[in-house]
C-alpha distance (Angstrom), angle and dihedral (degrees) to the residues before:
residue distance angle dihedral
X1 . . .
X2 3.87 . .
X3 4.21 89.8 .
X4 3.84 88.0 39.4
X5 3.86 87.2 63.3
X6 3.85 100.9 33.9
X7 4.22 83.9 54.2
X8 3.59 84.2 48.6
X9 3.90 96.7 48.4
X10 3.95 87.2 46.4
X11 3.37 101.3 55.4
X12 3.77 94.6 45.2
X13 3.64 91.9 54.9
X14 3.79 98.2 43.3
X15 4.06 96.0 53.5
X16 3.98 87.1 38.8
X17 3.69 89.2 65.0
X18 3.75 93.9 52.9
X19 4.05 93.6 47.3
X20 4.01 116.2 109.0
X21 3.39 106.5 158.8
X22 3.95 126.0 107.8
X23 4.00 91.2 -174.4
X24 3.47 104.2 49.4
X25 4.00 127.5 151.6
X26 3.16 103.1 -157.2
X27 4.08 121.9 53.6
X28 3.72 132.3 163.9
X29 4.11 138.0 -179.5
X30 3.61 150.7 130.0
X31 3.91 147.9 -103.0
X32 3.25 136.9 -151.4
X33 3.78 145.5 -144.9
X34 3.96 122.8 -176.3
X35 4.65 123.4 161.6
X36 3.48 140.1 135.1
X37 3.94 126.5 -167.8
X38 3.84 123.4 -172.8
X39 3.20 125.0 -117.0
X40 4.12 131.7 -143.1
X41 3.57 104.6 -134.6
X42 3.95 124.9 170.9
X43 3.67 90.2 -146.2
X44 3.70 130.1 75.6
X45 4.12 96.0 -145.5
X46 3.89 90.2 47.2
X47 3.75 115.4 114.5
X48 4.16 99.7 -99.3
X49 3.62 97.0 -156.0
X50 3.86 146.4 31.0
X51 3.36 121.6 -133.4
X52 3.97 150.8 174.0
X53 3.94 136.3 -170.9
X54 3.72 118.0 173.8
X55 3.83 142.9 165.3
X56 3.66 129.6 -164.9
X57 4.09 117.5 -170.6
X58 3.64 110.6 -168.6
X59 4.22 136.3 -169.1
X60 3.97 116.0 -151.2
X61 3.53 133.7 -172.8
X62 4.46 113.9 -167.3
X63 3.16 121.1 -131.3
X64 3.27 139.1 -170.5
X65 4.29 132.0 -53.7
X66 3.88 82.1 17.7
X67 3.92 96.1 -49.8
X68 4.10 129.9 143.3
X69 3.77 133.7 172.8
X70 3.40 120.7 -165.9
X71 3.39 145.9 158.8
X72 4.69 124.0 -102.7
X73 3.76 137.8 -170.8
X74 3.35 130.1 -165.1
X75 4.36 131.9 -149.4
X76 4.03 111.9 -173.5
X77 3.42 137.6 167.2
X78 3.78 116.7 -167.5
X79 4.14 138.0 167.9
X80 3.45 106.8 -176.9
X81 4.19 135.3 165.3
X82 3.75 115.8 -96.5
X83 4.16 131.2 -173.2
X84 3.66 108.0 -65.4
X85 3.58 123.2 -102.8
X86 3.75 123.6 -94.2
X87 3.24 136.7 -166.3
X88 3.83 143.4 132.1
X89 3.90 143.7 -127.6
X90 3.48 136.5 -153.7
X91 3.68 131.8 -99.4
X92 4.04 113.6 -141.9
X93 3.80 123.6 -142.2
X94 3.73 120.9 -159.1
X95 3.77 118.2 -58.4
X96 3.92 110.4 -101.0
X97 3.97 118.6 -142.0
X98 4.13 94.9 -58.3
X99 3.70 91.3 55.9
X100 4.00 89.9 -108.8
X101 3.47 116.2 153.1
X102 4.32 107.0 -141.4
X103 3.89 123.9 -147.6
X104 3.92 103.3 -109.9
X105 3.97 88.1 165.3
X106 3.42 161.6 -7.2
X107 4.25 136.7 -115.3
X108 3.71 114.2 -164.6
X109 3.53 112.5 -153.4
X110 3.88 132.0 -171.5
X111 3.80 129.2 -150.0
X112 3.98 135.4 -167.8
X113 3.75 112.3 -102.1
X114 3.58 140.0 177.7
X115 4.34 144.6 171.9
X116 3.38 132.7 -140.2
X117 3.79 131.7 164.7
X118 4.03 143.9 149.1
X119 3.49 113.2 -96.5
X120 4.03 134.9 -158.0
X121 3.75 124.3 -171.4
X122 4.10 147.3 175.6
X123 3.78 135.8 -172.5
X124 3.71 148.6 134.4
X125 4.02 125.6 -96.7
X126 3.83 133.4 -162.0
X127 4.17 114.2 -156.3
X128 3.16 125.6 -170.1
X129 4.03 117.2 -158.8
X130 3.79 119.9 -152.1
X131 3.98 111.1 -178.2
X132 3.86 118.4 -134.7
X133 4.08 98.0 177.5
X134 3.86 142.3 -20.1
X135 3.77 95.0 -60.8
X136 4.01 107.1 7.2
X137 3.69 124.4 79.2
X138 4.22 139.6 165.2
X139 4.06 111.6 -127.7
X140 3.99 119.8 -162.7
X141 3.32 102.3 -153.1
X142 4.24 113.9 -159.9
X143 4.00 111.1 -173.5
X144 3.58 139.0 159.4
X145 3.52 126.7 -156.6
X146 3.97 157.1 -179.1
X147 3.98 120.1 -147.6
X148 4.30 123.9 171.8
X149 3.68 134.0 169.0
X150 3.82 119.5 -167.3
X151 3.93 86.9 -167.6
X152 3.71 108.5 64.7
X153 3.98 130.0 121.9
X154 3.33 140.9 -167.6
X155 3.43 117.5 -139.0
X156 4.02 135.4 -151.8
X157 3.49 127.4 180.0
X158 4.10 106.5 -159.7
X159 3.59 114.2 -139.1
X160 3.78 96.4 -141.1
X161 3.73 143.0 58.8
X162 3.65 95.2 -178.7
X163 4.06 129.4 114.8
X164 3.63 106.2 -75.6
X165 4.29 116.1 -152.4
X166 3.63 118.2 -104.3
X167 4.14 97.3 134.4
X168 4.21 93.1 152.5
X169 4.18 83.8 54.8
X170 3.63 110.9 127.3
X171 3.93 108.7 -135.2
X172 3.83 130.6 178.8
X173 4.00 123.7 -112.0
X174 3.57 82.2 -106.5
X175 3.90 93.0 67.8
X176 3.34 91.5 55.5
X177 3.42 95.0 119.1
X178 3.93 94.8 64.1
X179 3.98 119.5 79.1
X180 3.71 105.8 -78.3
X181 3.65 87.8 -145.7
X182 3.89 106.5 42.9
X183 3.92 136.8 35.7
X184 3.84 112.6 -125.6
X185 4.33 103.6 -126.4
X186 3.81 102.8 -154.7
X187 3.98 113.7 -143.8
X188 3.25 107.2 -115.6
X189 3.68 148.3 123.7
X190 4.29 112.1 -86.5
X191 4.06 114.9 -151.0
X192 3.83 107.7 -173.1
X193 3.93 112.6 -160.3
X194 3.82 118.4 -118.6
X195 3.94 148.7 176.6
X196 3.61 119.1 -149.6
X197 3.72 135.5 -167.1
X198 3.95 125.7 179.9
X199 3.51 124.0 -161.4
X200 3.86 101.1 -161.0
X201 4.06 127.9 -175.5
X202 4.11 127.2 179.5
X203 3.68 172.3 85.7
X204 3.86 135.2 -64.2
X205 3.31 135.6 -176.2
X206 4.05 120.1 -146.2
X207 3.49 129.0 179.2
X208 3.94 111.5 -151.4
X209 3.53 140.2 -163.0
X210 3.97 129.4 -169.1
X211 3.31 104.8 -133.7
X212 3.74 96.4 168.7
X213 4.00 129.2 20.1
X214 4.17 84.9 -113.7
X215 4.22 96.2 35.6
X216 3.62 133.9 47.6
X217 4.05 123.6 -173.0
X218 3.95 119.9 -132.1
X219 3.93 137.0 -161.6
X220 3.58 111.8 -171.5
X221 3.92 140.4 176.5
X222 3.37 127.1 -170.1
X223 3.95 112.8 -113.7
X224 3.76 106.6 -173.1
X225 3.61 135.2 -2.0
X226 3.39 149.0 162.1
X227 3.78 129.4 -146.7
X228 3.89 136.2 175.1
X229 3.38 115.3 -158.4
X230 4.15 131.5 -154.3
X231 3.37 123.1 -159.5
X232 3.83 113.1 -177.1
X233 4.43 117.8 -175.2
X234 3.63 106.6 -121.3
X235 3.75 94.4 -171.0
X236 3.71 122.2 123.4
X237 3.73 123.2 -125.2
X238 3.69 114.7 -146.9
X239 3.77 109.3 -156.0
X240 4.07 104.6 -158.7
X241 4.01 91.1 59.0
X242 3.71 104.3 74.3
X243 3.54 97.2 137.1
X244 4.14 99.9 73.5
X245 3.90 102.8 88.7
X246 4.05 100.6 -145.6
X247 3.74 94.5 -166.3
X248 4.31 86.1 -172.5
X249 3.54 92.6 56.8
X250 3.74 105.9 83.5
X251 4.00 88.4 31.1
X252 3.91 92.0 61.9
X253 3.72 96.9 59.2
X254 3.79 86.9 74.0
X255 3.94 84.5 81.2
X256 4.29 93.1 52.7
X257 3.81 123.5 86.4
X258 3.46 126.3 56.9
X259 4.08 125.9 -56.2
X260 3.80 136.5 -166.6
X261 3.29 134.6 -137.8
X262 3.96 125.3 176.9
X263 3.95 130.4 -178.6
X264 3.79 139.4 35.5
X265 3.94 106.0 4.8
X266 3.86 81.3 -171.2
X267 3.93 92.4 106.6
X268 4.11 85.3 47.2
X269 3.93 95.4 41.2
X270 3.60 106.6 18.6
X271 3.46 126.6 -164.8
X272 3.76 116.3 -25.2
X273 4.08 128.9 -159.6
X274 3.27 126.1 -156.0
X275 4.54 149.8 -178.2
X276 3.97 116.6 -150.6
X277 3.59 111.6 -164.7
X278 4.03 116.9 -155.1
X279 3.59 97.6 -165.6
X280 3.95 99.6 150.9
């Protein structure tokens, strides 16, 4: 991704130097997005900050009555603090006259957890440009947008490494030197493979000043949006082991399926600057 973007940068700035026309038709450019915020985790192995860097490249082609269309991409990488994890284990009573151990209770438990991934997107925009001096002006920008990474993980970071109950587990002679009674947890940090695909829909607001005759700047927040996530599990099952009890396994699927989210992506995003070259 890092030579994707410095290509990206380079090309920008090489056909921006050549531009010379005021009145063009055709502009393109780019903005930008780059913050990290530490976190306070209890754990260790817990991702310890949040984080977001982005770039958008963009074609446009003006209209008229200070119209464009045009067409955007998008190349983020993000790690970023989700709900934690919760899930529950039983509590065994004494074993009856088969030496089964029965379910009196339950402990719920809940665990640190985070996602990160590399992301690649593409849509189309609509901006509107309404001028407030000689060189200043406000742009409403309306997009729409598809973004996936095949990539991603979500990662847990247990807060044990003690012997975790499973005494009606079935294990083979050749286990027999593990604790009959209990399943050994090791501490460590958990990264669960994922795909993810956003469908993402909305407004921003940029402020934008022309510095040159051939390059304006931009600063500009998103307003409103909305985005549908996917989260697929990537994890492979492996049939013949059925006799290691993964007691995170049915927990974690909390996080797959698709989620919405719908307002200011701001506090997702942040605030993103930006150069748009008019060079045609």
């Amino acid at each position: 991704m890092k030579k994707i973007q410095l290509l990206i940068f380079a090309l920008f700035f090489s056909l921006g130097s050549m531009a010379q026309n005021a009145d063009s038709k055709f502009y393109f450019g780019f903005d930008a997005s780059y913050w990290q915020r530490s976190l306070r985790q209890s754990d260790p192995l817990a991702v310890q900050r949040n984080m977001l860097g982005s770039i958008r490249p963009m074609v446009g082609f003006k209209l008229q009555n200070d119209w464009s269309i045009g067409i955007l991409s998008n190349f983020s990488s993000y790690q970023s603090q989700v709900s934690p994890i919760e899930f529950s284990y039983p509590i065994y009573g004494e074993p009856d006259e088969n030496e089964y151990y029965p379910i009196i209770g339950s402990r719920n438990v809940y665990q640190e957890a985070s996602m990160k991934n590399n992301l690649r997107g593409y849509g189309l925009f609509l901006k509107k440009f309404i001028s407030l001096g000689k060189k200043t002006s406000l742009n409403f920008n309306l997009y729409g947008m598809k973004e996936s990474g095949k990539d991603g993980n979500i990662v847990l970071a247990p807060d044990f490494g003690f012997y975790f109950p499973c005494p009606n587990c079935n294990y083979e002679e050749s286990l027999n030197d593990y604790c009959s009674t209990c399943l050994s947890i090791a501490y460590y940090r958990m990264e669960i493979p994922m795909k993810e695909t956003n469908w993402r829909v909305g407004m921003d607001l940029a402020f934008a000043y022309q510095w040159k005759p051939w390059i304006s700047m931009e600063i500009r927040a998103n307003l409103l949006e909305y985005r549908k996530q996917i989260l697929k599990d990537k994890r492979e099952v492996n049939p013949t082991i059925d006799f290691a009890y993964d007691p995170f396994y049915g927990a974690s699927t909390q996080y797959f399926g698709n989620h919405t989210d719908f307002g200011s992506a701001v506090a997702r995003d942040g605030v993103r600057f930006g150069l748009i070259f008019s060079p045609f």
